[in-house]
C-alpha positions as CSV (number, residue, x, y, z in Angstrom):
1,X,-18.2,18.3,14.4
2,X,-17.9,21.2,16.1
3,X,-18.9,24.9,15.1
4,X,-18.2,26.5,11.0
5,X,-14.4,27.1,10.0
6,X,-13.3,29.2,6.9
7,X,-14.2,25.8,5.2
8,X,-16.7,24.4,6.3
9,X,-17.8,22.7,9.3
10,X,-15.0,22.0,11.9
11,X,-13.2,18.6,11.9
12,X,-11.4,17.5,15.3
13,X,-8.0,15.2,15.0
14,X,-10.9,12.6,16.5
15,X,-13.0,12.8,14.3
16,X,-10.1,12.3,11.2
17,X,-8.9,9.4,13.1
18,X,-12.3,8.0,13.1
19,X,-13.5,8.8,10.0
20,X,-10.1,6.9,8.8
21,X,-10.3,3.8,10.9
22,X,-13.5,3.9,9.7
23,X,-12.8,3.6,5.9
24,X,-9.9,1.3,6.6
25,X,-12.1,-0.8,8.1
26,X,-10.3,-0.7,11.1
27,X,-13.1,-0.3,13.6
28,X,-14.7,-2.9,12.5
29,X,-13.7,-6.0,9.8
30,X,-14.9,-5.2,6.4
31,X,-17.9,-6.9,4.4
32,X,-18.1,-7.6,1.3
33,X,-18.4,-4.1,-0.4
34,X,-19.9,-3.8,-3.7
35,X,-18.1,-4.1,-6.4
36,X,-16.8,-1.3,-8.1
37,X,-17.7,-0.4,-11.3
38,X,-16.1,-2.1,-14.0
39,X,-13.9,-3.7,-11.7
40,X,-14.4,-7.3,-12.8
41,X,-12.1,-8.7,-10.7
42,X,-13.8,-7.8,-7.3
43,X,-15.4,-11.3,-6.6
44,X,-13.8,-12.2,-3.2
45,X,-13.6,-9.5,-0.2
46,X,-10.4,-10.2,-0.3
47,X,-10.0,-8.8,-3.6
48,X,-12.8,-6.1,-3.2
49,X,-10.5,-5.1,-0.3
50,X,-7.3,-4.2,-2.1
51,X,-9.9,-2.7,-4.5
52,X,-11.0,-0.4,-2.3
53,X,-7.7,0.5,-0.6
54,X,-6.5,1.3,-4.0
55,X,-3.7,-1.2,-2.8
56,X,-1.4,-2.0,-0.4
57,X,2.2,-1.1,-0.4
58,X,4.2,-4.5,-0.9
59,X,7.7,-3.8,-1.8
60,X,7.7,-6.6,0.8
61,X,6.0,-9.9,-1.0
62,X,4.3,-10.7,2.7
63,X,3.2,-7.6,4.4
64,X,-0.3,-7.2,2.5
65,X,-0.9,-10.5,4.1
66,X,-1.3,-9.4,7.8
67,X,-2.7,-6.2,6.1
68,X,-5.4,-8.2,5.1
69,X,-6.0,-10.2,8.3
70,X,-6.3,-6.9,10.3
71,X,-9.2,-5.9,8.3
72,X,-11.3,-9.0,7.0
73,X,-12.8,-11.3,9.5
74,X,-11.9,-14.7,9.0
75,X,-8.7,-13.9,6.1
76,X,-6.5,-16.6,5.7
77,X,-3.0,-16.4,3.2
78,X,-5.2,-18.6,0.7
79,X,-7.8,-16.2,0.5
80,X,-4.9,-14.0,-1.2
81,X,-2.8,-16.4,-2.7
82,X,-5.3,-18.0,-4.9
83,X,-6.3,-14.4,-6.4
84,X,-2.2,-14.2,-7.2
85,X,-2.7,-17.1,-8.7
86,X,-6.0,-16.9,-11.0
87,X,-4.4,-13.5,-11.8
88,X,-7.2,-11.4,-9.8
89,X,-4.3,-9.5,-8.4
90,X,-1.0,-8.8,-9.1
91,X,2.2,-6.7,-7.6
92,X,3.5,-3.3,-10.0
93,X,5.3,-0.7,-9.4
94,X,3.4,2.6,-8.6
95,X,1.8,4.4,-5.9
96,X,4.8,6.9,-5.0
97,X,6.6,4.6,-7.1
98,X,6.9,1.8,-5.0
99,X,5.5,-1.7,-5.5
100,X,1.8,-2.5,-4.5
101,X,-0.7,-5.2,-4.5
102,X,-3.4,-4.2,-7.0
103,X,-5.9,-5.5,-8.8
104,X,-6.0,-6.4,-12.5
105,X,-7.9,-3.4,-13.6
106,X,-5.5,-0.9,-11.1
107,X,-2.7,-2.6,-12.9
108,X,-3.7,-2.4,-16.7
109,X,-4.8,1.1,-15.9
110,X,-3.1,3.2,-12.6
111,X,0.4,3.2,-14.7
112,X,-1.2,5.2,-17.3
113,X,-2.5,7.8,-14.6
114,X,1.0,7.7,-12.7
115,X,3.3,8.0,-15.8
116,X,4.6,11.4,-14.5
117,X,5.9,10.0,-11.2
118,X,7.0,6.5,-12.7
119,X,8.8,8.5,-15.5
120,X,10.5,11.3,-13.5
121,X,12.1,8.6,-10.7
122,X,14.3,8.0,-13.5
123,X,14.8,11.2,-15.0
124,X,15.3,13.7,-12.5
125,X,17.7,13.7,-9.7
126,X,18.3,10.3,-9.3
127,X,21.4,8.0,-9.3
128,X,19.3,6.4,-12.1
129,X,19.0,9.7,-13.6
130,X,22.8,10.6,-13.7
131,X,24.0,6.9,-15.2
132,X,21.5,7.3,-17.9
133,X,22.6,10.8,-19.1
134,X,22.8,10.5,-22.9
135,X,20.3,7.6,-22.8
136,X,17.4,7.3,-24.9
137,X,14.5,6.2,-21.8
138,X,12.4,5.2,-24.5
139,X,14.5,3.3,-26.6
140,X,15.6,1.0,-23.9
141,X,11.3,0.9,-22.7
142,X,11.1,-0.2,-25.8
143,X,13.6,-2.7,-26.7
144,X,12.8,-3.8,-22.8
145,X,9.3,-4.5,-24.2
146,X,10.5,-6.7,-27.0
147,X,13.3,-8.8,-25.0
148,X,10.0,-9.7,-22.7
149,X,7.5,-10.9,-25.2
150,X,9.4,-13.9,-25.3
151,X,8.4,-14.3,-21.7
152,X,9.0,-13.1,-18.5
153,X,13.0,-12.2,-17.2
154,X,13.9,-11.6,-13.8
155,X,15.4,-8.3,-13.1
156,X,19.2,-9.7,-13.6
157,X,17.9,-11.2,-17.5
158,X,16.4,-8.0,-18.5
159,X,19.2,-5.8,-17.2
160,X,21.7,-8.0,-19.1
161,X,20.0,-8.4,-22.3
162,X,19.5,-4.6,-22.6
163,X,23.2,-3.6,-21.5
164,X,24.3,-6.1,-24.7
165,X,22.6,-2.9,-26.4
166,X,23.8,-0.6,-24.0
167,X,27.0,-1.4,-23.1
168,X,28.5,1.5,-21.4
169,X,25.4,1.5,-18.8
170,X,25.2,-0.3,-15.4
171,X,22.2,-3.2,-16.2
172,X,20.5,-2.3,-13.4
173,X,19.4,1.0,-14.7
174,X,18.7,-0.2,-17.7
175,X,15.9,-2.8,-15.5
176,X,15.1,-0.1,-13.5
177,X,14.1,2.5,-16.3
178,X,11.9,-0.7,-17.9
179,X,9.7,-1.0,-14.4
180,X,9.2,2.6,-14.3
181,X,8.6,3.1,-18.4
182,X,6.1,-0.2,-19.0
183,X,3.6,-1.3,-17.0
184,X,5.7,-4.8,-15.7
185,X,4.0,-7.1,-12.8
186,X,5.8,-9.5,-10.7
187,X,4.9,-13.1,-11.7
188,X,4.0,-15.6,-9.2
189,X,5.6,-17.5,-7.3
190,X,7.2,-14.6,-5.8
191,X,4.4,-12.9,-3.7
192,X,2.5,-16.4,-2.8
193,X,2.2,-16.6,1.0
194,X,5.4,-18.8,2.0
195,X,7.3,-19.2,-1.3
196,X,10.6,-20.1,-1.7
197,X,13.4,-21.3,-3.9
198,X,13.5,-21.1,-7.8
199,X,11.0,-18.9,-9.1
200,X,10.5,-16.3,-6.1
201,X,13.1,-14.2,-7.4
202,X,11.6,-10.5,-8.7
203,X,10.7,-11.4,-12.3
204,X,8.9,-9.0,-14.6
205,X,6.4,-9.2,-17.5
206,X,3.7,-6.9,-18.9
207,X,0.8,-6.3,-18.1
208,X,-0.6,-6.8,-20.9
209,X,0.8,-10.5,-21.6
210,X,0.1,-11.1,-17.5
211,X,-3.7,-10.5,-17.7
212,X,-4.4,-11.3,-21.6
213,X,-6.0,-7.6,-22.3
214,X,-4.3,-4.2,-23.3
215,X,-3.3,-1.6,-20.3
216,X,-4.9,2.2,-20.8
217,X,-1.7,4.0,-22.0
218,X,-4.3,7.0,-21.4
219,X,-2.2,9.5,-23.4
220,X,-5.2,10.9,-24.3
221,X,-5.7,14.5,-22.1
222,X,-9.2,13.8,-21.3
223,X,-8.8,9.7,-20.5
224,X,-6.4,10.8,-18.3
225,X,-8.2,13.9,-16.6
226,X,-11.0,11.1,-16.2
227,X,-8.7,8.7,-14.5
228,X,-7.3,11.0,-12.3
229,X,-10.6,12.0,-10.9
230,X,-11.5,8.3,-10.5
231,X,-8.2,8.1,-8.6
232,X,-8.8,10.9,-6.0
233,X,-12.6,10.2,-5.4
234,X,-11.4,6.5,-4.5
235,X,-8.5,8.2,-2.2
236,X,-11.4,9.8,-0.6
237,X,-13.2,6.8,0.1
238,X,-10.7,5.1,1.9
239,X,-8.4,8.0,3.5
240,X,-10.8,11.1,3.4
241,X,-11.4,14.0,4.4
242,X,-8.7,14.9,3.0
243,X,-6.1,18.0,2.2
244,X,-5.1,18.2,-1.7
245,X,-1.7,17.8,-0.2
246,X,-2.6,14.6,1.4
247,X,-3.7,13.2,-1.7
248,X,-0.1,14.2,-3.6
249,X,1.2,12.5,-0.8
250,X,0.1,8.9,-1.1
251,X,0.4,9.5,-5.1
252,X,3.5,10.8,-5.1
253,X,1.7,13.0,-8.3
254,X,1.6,17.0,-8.8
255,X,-0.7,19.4,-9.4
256,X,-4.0,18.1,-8.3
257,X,-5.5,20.9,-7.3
258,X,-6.7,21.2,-10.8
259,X,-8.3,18.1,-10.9
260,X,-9.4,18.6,-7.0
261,X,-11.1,21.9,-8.4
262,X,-13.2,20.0,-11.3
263,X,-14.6,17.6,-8.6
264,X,-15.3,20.4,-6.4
265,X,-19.3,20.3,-7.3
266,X,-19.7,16.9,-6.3
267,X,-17.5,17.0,-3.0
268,X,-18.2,18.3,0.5
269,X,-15.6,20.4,2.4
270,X,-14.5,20.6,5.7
271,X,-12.1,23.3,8.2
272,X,-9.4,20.5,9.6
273,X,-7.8,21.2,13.4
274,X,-5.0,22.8,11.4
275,X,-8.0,25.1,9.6
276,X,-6.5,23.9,6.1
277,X,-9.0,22.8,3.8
278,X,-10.5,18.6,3.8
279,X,-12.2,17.3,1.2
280,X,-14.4,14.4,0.9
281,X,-17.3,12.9,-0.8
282,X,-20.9,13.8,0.9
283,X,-22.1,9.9,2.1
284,X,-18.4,8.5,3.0
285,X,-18.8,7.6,6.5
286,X,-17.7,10.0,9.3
287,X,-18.5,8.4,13.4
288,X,-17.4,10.7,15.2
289,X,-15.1,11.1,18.2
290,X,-16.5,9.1,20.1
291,X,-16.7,5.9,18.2
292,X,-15.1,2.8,19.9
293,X,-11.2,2.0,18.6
294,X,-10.6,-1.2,19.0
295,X,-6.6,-2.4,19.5
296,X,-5.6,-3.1,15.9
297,X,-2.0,-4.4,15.2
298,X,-1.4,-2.9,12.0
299,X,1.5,-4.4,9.3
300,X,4.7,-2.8,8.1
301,X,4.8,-0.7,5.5
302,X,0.8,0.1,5.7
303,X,-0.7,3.0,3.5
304,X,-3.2,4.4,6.8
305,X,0.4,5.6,8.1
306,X,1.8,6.8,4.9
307,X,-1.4,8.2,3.0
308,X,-1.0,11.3,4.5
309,X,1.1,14.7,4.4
310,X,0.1,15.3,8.0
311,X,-0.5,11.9,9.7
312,X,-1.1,13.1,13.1
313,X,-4.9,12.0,12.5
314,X,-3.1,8.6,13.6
315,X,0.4,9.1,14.6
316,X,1.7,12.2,16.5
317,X,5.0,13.9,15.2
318,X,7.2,12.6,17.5
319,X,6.2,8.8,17.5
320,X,6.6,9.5,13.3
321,X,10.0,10.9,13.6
322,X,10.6,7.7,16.0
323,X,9.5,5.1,13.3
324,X,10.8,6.9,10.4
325,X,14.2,5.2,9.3
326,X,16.4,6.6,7.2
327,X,16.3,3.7,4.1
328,X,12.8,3.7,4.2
329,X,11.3,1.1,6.3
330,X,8.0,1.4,7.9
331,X,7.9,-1.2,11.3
332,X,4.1,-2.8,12.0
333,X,2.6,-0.6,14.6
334,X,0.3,-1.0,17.6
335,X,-3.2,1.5,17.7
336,X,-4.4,2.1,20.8
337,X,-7.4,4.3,20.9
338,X,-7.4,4.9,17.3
339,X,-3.4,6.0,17.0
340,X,0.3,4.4,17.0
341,X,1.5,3.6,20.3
342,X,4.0,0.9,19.6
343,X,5.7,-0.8,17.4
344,X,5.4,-4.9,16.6
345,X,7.6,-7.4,15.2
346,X,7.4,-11.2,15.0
347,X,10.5,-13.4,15.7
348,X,10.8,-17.1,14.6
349,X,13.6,-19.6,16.4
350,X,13.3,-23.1,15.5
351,X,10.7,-23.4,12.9
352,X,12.7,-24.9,10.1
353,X,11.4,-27.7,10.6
354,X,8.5,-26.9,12.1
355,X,7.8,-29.6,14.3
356,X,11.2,-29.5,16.3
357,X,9.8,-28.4,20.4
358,X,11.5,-25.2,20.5
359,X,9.7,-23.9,17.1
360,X,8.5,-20.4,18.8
361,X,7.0,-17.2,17.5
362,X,7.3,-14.3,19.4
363,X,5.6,-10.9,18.6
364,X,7.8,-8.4,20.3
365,X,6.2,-5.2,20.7
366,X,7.9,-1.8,22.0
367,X,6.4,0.8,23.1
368,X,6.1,4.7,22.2
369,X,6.7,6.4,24.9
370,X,3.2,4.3,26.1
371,X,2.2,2.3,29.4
372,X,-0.1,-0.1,28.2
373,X,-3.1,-0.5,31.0
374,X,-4.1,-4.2,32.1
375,X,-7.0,-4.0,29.5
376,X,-4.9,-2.8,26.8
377,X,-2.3,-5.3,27.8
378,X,-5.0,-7.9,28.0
379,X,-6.3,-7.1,24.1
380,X,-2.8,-7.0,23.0
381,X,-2.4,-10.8,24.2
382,X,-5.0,-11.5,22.2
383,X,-4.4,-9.8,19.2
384,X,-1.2,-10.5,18.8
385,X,-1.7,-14.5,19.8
386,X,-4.0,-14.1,16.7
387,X,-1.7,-12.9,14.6
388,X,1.0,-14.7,15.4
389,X,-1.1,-18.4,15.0
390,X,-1.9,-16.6,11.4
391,X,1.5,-15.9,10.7
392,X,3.1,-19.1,12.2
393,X,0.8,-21.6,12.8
394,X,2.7,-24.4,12.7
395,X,4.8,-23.1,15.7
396,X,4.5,-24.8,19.2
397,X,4.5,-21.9,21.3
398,X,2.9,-18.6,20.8
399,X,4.4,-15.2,23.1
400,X,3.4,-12.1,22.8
401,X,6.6,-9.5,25.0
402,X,6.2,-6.2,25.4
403,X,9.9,-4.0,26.0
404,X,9.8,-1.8,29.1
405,X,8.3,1.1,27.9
């Protein structure tokens, strides 16, 4: 850190990045952290990870697989599956309102926090919004809830059950206003590494019925003030320091300044390089510039490149605007030195079946406007030849191509 800002002391674009990696566990694979509290279901480091990370975005069944790997030593897909599958974790709608792998507790108790965000995707100023005008929300929430107590329907069921009450609506609002109104998981199969066939298509059930237990409604203004506090102290943890606005980002919620300012007394506070306020809590772990960044391959759709308003603590504007689409998709990306430098993606050809001699899987990588050196070439071989035998292992070959740059 250098010298005192209007802040606080003055944080460098190093020392964000750092600090980041750091709580991502990026420079280094996780341990085991300690449980949190009255988190029950934090057992395995697996599951302590997505604890800590508050989740990982997974609108995508299989991208908090390689999430995973890049930050656990030794992660393999069973060491996620089973917790799918003894219910430790689950897949729900919310952060920004897209689907994330949670744990049990973030699942019976973040839609409660996030009702604001999950509420108003379907009514403001959406296509949802403008098919349901007219609609009661909570009448169809409701008679969603009872069509599913008789078990879990897949998006098609529920949409077509509730339209026989709704007629004169399209069924896939109807679905769509039940996963943003009720706390619905996605049951396995679907989100079990490798899964195919019947059963992996997206099919809903509370949470409540899914975990045995009650979900926090939290309508109660201080519950909820509590929760939200909870929610930006662990947003802290694992993506501080940290702008207010930051912190609206990855929620997608409003007005946290408010509960920003009743945390204030037991936060620190920093001057960022764009002199706008960070906040973070006083022993969260900050190395420094100088601390060593390893190459990480990083998977699509990953929160440390969406947790951000201003991401340029890991990925500069232009290489952003570069893999920014315009429906949303987020490639995997390459760190070099701590930020994006390239993008990854792994091709298959001839692993169905898997034994045939031309079953291949090829991690193409192309870069950002950056010439990888012969060492950073060399740690991208092995990385990637890592991640590919994780992803594919039963195929015979193994390349790792890099586009002209």
């Amino acid at each position: 850190m250098t010298a005192a800002g209007r802040h606080g002391p003055s944080l460098s674009l190093a020392e964000l990045n750092r600090a980041l990696l750091a709580r991502q566990h990026l420079l280094a694979p996780a341990s085991a952290p300690e449980p949190r509290t009255g988190s029950a279901g934090a057992r395995t480091p697996a599951v302590a990870e997505v604890d800590h990370l508050v989740g990982l975005q997974s609108q995508v069944p299989t991208t908090p697989y390689p999430g995973l790997w890049s930050r656990l030593d030794g992660f393999r897909t069973e060491d996620l599956a089973d917790r799918f599958l003894d219910r430790s974790v689950t897949r729900i709608a919310l952060l920004r309102g897209t689907v994330h792998l949670v744990t049990a507790e973030d699942a019976l108790e973040l839609p409660g926090v996030l009702r604001p965000l999950l509420e108003s995707g379907v009514r403001v100023g959406s296509a949802h919004a403008k098919a349901l005008v007219g609609t009661d929300l909570d009448d169809v929430a409701a008679a969603a809830e009872d069509l599913l107590g008789d078990g879990p329907l897949t998006s098609g069921e529920l949409g077509r059950l509730l339209g026989e009450r709704w007629p004169d609506v399209d069924p896939q609002h109807l679905a769509y206003t039940a996963r943003c109104f009720l706390p619905l998981v996605q049951v396995t199969p679907r989100g079990l590494w490798g899964a195919t066939g019947p059963g992996t298509t997206t099919t809903w059930t509370t949470a409540d019925a899914w975990f045995g237990r009650p979900s926090r409604g939290l309508r109660d203004p201080d519950e909820r003030s509590e929760a939200l506090a909870r929610l930006v102290r662990r947003y802290l943890a694992a993506f501080g320091p940290a702008t207010v606005m930051d912190a609206q980002r990855w929620s997608g919620l409003t007005g946290l300044r408010d509960v920003v300012g009743r945390l204030r007394p037991e936060l620190v506070t920093f001057t960022g390089p764009d002199g706008k306020e960070h906040l973070d809590l006083p022993d969260a772990p900050r190395p420094g510039a100088d601390a060593v960044a390893p190459l990480v391959l990083v998977a699509e759709f990953d929160n440390l490149v969406l947790g951000h308003a201003n991401r340029t603590r890991v990925v500069d504007d232009v290489r952003r605007r570069a893999i920014t689409t315009v429906n949303g998709q987020v490639p995997g990306t390459v760190l070099v030195d701590g930020y994006v430098a390239a993008t990854w993606k792994v091709r298959r050809s001839g692993l169905r079946p898997a034994t045939t001699p031309d079953a291949v899987a090829r991690l193409d990588v192309t870069p950002l406007g950056h010439a990888f050196t012969r060492a950073q070439r060399a740690a991208l071989d092995e990385r990637g030849g890592e991640l590919l035998r994780f992803v594919a292992p039963d195929a015979s070959a193994h390349e790792v191509v890099v586009a002209p740059g």
